[in-house]
C-alpha positions in Angstrom: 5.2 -40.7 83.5 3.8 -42.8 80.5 6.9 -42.4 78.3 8.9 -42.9 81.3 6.8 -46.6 82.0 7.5 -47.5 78.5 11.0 -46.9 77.7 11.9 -49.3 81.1 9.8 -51.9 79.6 11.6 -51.2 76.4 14.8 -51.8 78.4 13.5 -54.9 79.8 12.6 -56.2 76.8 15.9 -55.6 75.0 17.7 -57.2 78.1 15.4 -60.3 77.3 13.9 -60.0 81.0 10.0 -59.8 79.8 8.4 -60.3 76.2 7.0 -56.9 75.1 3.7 -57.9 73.0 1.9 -55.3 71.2 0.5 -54.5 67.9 3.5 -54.8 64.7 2.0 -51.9 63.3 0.2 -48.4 64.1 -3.2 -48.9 63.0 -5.5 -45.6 63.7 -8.4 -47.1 66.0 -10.3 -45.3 68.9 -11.4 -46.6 72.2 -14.9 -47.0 70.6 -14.2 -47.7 67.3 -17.7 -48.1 65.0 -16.1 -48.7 61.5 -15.7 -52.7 61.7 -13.2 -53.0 59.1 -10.8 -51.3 60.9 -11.6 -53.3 64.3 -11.6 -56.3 62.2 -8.1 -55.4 60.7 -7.1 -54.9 64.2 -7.9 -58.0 65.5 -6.3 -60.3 62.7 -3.5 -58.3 63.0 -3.7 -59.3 67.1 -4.1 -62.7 66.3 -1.2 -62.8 63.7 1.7 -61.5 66.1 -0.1 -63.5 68.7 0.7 -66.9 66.7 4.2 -65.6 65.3 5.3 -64.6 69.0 3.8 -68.0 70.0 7.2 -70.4 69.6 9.2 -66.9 71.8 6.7 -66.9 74.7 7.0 -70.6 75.3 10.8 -70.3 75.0 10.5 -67.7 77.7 8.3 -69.5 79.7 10.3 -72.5 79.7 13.8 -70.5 80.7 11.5 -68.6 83.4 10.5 -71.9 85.0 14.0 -73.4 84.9 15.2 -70.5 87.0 
């Protein structure tokens, strides 16, 4: 059922229907992560594709609301 959920919102996301935003890379971090480096690394990288997705998700925003 997972796989299922996220190849449709694959295909919505190629059809330019949603913005898919998740992590650019796989980085290897549990639920309850103790080593803060790597929960560190994976919350710059969070906050890096959050500002290069930035100028996207207002574009979408902006065509949403003129719909």
């Amino acid at each position: 059922m997972y796989n299922n959920e996220v190849e449709e919102i694959e295909k919505l996301a190629q059809k330019e229907e949603i913005i898919l935003i998740r992590p650019s890379k796989f980085i290897n971090i549990s639920k309850m992560e103790p080593n803060l480096d790597i929960v560190k690394e994976m919350y710059e990288l969070g906050r890096q594709d959050a500002t290069n997705m930035l100028n996207k998700v207002k574009q979408f925003l902006a065509q949403s609301k003129n719909q």
